[in-house]
C-alpha positions in Angstrom: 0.0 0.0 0.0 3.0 2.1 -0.6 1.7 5.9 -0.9 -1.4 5.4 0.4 -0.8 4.2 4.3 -3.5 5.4 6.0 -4.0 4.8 9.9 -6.9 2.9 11.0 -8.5 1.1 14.4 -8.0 -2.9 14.0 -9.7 -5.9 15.9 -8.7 -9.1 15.4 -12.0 -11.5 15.8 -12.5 -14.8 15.8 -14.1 -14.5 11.9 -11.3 -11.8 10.8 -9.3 -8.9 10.9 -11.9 -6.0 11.0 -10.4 -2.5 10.5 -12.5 0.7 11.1 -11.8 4.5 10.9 -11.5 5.2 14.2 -11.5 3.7 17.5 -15.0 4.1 17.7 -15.7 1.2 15.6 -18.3 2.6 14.3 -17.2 2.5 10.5 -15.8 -0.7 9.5 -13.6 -0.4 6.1 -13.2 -4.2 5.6 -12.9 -7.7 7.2 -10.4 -9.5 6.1 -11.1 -13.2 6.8 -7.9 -15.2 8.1 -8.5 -18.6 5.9 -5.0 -19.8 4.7 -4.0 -16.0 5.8 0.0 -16.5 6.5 2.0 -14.1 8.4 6.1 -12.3 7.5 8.2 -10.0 8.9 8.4 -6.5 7.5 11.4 -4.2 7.7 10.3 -1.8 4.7 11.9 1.6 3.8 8.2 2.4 3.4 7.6 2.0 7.1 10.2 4.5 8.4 8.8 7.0 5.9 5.5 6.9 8.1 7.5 7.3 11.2 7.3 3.4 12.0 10.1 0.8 12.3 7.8 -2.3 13.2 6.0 -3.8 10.8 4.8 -7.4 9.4 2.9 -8.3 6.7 -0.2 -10.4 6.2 -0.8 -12.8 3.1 -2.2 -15.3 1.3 -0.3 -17.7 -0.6 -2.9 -19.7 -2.7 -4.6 -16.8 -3.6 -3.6 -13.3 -5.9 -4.7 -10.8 -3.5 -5.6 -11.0 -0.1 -6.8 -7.3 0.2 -8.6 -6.0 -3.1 -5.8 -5.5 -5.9 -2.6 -6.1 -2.8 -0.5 -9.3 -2.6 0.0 -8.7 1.0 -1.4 -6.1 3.9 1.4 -4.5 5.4 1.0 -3.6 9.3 3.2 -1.2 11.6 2.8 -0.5 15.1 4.6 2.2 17.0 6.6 0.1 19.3 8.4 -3.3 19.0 6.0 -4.7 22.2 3.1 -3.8 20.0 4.3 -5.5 16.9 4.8 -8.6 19.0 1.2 -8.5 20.9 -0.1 -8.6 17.6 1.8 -11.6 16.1 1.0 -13.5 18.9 -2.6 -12.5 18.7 -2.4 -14.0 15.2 -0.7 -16.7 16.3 -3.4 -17.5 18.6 -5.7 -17.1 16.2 -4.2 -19.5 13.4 -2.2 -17.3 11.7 1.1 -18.6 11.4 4.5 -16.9 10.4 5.9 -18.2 6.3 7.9 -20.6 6.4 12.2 -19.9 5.1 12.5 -22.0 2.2 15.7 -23.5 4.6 13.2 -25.1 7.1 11.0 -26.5 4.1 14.0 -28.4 2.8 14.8 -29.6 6.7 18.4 -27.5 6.2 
C-alpha cells in the first residue's frame, strides 16, 4: 500500500481482521477473513517514511490478492512490544509466520 498508508483502528475477531476508521468502531472499512492467511516479517523503507520501524505483513499464498488489488497487507505499530502482541494475537488465532525456504528443505 506504498503511498497510500493510511491509519486505521484494528480488531482481530475470531471471523477476521476488522479495521474501522476510528476507534469508535463505528465504521468498519473491511474484514479480512484469516482462511489460509500467513503471516512475515516486515522491515520496509516504506515503514520508516510513516514514522514506523515495526511492521509485518499479512498474506495469502494460494490466492492473488488478499486485500482487493494487494498481494500482502502491510502492518506497523509504534513500538516493537506492540508489533509482537499482535503476532502472537495471530498466532493465537491460526495465523502462522511463512515458512524460510531452509526449514521447508529440513536444512
Amino acid at each position: 500500500m506504498l503511498g497510500r498508508a493510511k491509519e486505521y483502528w484494528f480488531v482481530l475477531m475470531a471471523d477476521g481482521l476488522a479495521w474501522f476508521k476510528d476507534d469508535q468502531e463505528h465504521d468498519q472499512k473491511y474484514l479480512l477473513k484469516l482462511d489460509n492467511v500467513k503471516l512475515k516479517e516486515k522491515v520496509d523503507s516504506s515503514l520508516l517514511s510513516f514514522g514506523k520501524k515495526h511492521g509485518f505483513a499479512l498474506f495469502n499464498p494460494s490466492a492473488k490478492f488478499v486485500f482487493k488489488d494487494h498481494k500482502q497487507l502491510d502492518l506497523s505499530c509504534d513500538t516493537m512490544e506492540d508489533c509482537d502482541g499482535w503476532k502472537a494475537s495471530f498466532l493465537r488465532a491460526g495465523v502462522y509466520p511463512e515458512k524460510d525456504e531452509e526449514e521447508e528443505e529440513g536444512v
